[in-house]
C-alpha positions as CSV (number, residue, x, y, z in Angstrom):
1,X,9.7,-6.5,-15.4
2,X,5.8,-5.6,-16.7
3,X,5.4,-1.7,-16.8
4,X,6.2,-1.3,-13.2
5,X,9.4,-2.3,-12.5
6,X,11.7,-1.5,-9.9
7,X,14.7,-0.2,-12.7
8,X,13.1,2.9,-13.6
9,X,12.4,4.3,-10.5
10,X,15.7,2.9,-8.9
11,X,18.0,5.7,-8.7
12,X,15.5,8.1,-7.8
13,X,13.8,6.0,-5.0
14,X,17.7,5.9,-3.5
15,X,17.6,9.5,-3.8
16,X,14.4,10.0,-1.5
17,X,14.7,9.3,2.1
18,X,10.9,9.6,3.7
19,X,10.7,11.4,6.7
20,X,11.0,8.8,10.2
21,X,8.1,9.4,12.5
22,X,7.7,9.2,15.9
23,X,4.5,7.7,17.2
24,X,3.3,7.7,21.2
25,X,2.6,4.2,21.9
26,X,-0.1,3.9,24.3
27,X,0.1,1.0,26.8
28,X,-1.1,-3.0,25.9
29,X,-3.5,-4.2,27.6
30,X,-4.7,-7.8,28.5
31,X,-6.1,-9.4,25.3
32,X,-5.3,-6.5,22.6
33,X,-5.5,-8.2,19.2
34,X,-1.9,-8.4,17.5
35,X,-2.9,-6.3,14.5
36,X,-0.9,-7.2,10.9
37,X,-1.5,-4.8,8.1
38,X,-0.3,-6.1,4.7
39,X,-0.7,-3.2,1.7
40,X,0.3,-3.6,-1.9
41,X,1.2,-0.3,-4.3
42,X,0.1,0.1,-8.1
43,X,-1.7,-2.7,-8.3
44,X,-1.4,-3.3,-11.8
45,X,-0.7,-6.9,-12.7
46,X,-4.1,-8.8,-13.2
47,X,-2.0,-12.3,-12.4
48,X,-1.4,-10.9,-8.9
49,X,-4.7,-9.5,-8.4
50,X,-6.0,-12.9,-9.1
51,X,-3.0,-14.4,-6.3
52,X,-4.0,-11.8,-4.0
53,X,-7.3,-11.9,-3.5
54,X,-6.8,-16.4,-3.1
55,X,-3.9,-15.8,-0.9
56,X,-6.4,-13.4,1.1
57,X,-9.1,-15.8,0.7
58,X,-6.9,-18.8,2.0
59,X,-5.8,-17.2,4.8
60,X,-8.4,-15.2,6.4
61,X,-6.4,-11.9,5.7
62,X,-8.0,-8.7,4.2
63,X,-5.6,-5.7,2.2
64,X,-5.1,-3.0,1.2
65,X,-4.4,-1.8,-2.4
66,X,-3.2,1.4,-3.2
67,X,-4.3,2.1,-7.0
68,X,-2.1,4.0,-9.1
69,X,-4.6,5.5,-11.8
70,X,-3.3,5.2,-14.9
71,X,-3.6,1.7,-15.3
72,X,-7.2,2.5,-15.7
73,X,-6.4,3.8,-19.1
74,X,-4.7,3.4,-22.2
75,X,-2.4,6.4,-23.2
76,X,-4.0,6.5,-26.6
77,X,-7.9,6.8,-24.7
78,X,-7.1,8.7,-21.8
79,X,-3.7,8.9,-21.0
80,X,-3.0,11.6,-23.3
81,X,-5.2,13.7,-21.5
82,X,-4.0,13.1,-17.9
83,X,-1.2,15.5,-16.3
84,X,0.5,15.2,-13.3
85,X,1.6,18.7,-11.6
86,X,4.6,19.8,-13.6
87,X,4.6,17.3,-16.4
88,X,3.6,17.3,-19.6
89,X,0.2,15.9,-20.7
90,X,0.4,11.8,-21.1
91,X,3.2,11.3,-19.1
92,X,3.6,8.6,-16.5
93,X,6.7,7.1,-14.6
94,X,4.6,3.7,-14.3
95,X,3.1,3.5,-18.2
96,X,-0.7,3.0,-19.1
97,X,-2.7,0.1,-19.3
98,X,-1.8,-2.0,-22.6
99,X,-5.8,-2.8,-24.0
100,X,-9.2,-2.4,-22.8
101,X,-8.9,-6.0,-21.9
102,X,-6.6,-5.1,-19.5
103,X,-8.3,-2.4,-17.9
104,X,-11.5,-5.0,-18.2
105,X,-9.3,-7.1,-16.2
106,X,-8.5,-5.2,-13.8
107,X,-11.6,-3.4,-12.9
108,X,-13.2,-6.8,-12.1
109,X,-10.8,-8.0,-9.7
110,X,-10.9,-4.0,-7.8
111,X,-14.7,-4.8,-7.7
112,X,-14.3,-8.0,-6.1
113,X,-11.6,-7.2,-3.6
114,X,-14.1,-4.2,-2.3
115,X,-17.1,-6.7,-2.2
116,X,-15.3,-9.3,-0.5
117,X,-13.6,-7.1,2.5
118,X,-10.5,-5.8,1.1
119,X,-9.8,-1.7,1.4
120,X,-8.9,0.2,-2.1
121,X,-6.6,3.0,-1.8
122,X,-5.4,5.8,-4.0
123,X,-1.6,5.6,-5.0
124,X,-2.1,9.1,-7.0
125,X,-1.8,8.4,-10.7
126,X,1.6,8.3,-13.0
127,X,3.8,7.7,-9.5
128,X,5.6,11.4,-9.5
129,X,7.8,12.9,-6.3
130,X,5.5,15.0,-4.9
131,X,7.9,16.4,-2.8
132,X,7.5,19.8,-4.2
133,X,4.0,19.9,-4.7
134,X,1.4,22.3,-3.1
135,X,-1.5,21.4,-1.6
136,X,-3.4,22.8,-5.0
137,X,-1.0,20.4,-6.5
138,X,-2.0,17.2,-4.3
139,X,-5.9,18.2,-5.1
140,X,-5.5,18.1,-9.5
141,X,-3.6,14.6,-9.0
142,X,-6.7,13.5,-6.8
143,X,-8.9,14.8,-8.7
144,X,-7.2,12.9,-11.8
145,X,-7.7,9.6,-9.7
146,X,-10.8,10.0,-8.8
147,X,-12.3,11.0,-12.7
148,X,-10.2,7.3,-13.6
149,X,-11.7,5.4,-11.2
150,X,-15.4,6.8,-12.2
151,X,-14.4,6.3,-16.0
152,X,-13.2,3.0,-15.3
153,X,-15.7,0.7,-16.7
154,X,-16.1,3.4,-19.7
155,X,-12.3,3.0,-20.2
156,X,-12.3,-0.7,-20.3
157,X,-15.0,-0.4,-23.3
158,X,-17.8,-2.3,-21.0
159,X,-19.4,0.9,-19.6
160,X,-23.1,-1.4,-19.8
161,X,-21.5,-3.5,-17.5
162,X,-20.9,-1.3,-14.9
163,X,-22.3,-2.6,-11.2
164,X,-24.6,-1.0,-8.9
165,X,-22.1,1.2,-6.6
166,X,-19.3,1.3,-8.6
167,X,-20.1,4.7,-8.5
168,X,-20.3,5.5,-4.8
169,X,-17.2,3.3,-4.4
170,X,-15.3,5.6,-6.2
171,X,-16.8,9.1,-5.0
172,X,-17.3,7.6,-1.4
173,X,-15.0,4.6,-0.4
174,X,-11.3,5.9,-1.4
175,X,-9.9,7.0,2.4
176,X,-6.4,5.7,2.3
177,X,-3.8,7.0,0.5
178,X,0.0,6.3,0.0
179,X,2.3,8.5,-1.5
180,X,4.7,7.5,-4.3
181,X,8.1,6.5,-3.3
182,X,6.8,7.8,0.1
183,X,7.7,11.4,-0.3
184,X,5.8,14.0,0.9
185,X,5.2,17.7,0.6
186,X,3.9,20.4,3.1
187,X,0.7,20.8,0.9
188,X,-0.1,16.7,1.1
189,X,-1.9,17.1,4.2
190,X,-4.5,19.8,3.4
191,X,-4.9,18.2,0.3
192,X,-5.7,15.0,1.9
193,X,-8.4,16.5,4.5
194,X,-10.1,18.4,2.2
195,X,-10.3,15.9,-0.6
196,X,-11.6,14.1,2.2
197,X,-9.4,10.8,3.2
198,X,-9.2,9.3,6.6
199,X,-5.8,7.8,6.8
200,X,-2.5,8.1,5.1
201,X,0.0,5.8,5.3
202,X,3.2,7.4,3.4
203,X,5.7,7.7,6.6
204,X,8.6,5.6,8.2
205,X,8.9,4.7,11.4
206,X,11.8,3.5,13.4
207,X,10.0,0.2,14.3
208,X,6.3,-1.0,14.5
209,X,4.6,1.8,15.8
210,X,1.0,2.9,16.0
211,X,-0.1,5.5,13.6
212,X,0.1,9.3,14.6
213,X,-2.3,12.2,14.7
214,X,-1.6,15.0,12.8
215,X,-3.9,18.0,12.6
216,X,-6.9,14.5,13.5
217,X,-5.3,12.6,10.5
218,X,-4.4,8.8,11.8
219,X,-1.0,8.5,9.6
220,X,0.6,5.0,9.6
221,X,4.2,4.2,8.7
222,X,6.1,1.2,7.4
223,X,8.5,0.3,10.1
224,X,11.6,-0.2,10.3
225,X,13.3,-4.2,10.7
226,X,16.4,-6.2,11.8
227,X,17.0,-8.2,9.1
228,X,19.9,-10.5,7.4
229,X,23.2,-11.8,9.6
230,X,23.5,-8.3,10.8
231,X,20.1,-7.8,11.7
232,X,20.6,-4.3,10.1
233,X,17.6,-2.6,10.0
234,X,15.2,-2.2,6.4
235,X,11.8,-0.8,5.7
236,X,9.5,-3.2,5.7
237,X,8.6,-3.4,2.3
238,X,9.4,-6.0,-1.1
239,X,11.1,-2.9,-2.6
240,X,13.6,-1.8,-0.5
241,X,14.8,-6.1,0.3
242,X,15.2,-6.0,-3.1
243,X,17.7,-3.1,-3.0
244,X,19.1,-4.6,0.0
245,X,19.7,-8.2,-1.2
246,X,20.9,-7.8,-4.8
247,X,20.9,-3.9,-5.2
248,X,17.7,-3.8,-7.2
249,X,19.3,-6.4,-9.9
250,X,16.9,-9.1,-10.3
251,X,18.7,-12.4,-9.3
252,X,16.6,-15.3,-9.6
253,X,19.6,-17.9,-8.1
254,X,19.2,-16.6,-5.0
255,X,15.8,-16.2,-5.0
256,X,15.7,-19.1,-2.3
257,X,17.9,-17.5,-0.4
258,X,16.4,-14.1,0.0
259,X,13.0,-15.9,0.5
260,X,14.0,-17.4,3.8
261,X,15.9,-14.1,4.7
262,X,12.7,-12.5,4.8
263,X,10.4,-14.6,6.1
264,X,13.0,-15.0,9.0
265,X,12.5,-10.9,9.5
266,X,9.0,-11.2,9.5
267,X,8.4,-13.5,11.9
268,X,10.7,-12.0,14.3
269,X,8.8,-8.3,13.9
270,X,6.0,-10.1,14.7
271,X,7.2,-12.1,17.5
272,X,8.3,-8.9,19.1
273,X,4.8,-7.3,19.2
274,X,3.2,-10.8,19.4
275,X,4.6,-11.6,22.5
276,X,5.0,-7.6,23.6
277,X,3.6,-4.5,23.2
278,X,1.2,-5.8,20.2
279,X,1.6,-2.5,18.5
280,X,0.7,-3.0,14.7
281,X,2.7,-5.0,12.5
282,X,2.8,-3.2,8.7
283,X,4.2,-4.5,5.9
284,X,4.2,-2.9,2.1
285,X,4.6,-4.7,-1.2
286,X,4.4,-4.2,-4.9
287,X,2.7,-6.3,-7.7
288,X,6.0,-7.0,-9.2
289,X,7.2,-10.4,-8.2
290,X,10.9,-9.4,-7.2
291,X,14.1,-11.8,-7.1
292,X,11.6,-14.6,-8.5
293,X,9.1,-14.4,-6.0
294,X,10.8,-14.2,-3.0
295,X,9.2,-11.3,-1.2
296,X,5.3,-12.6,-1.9
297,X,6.4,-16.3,-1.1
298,X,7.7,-15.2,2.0
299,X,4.5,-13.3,2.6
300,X,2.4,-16.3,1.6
301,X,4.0,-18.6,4.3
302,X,4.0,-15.7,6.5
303,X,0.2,-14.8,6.4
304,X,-0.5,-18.8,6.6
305,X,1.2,-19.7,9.8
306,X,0.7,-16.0,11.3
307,X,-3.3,-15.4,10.6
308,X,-4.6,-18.0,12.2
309,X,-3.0,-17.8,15.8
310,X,-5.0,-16.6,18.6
311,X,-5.6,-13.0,19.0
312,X,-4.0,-12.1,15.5
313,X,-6.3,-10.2,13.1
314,X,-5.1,-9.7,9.3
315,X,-6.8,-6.8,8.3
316,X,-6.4,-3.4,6.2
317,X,-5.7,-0.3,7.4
318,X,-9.6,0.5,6.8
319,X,-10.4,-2.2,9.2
320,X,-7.6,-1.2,11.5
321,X,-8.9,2.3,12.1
322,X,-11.5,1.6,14.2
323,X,-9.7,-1.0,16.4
324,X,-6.9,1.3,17.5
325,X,-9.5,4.2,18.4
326,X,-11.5,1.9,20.3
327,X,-8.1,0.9,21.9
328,X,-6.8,4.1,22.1
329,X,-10.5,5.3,23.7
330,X,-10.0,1.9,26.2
331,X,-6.3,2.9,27.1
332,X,-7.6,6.8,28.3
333,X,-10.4,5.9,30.1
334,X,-8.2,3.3,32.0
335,X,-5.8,5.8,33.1
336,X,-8.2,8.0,34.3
């Protein structure tokens, strides 16, 4: 697989079990909006950027990326000089971008999913454990990120063609962030309110669940879902179906296979809220087309026949924020 694939991180992502929270779920009333959040992490190949952002378009959906940051540079102009928190200098577990071209690439297509609705995250930079880090830690990797994304254009070799904002975008407009492999560390949540984000979305929950309040930080987490002939239960994300249908081995003659699998454990997470509680339906996937496709086909016919019903609203987590407060505020005030 391109630079991010699932091999490399394998054992160590079966290693890490992220923490399961427990959310309060307040009560559903008459005509809540069944909310889905879709997210993507790294964010690296250009070809799914470009699928992305028509699937998004086609659909009515809006997403979230989270951005690992050192595929906005090369490791001979730039990555040499970025260090992650007990590595060495020019280091990453995800690799660099390949040219300028690609970083050209790439910048373009983060530009137009901010301008046309879509939330960009931070996914910290070379896609370390964190699980040790301090809080002093957490603030060099943001502060690594947020250098990249300012340098971006600069990186890319097209600094004159830099837009109006790009600037503020990435001093102002990064609130969401997702830890790699989702492990966490007593000194990520300082970090994160004092670098100044407004949601995290690194935890696991048992099922759909609406995000918790910790310390007046909103943190979502990917639920867990019945899935397969057992309807065992599996993070709701590409990666860990992956694991679960061919034990992270790419297997393209089933691809088929695990494709209906899938969509079949979508739509029944969804029915369950739909026609329920209509607590947040969260989903996570990576720009790494796994088993052939079948995760992001899965999600294609998912979003298609799921955005357009009534009372459904495909947004990001960005967008999502202000619905559940005003929910949340709606719910209180009722019980009063």
């Amino acid at each position: 697989m391109p630079r991010f694939s699932a091999a490399p991180g394998l054992a160590l992502a079966l290693a890490l079990v992220p923490a399961v929270a427990h959310a309060v779920q307040p009560p559903a009333p008459a005509g809540r909006k069944q909310l889905v959040i879709i997210s993507f992490d790294g964010t690296h190949d250009n070809r799914l950027w470009e699928k992305s952002l028509e699937m998004g378009k086609r659909t009515g959906a809006h997403f979230t990326y989270f951005l690992s940051c050192t595929f906005l540079m090369t490791k001979a102009e730039g990555g040499r000089a970025y260090q992650a928190p007990g590595q060495k200098a020019g280091r990453s577990n995800v690799g660099f971008a390949q040219s300028r071209e690609e970083i050209q690439a790439r910048i373009r297509y983060i530009w137009q999913a901010q301008q046309t609705g879509h939330d960009i995250g931070s996914h910290a930079c070379g896609h370390f454990d964190g699980k040790g880090w301090s809080a002093a830690d957490w603030k060099q990797e943001f502060a690594a990120f947020r250098m990249a994304l300012l340098n971006a254009w600069k990186a890319g070799g097209i600094e004159g063609e830099e837009p109006e904002g790009w600037a503020d975008f990435a001093e102002n407009d990064i609130k969401g962030f997702r830890a790699p492999y989702l492990s966490l560390s007593d000194g990520l949540l300082p970090a994160l309110k004092k670098a100044g984000f407004t949601y995290d979305a690194s935890l696991v929950t048992k099922g759909p669940g609406w995000p918790s309040d910790e310390d007046g930080m909103p943190r979502f987490g990917l639920p867990l879902i019945p899935e397969g002939p057992q309807q065992r239960r599996v993070i709701g994300m590409d990666y860990n179906l992956f694991i679960r249908h061919s034990m992270g081995v790419e297997n393209r003659k089933d691809s088929a296979v695990f494709e209906e699998r899938t969509l079949e454990a979508y739509r029944k997470a969804f029915q369950a809220q739909y026609q329920g509680g209509r607590i947040p339906l969260q989903l996570g996937f990576h720009f790494v087309e796994m088993n052939g496709g079948a995760y992001w086909r899965a999600l294609d016919r998912f979003l298609t026949e799921t955005c357009s019903k009534p009372d459904v609203a495909c947004v990001s987590y960005a967008e999502a924020l202000p619905m559940i407060a005003s929910e949340k505020k709606a719910a209180e005030a009722a019980s009063q």
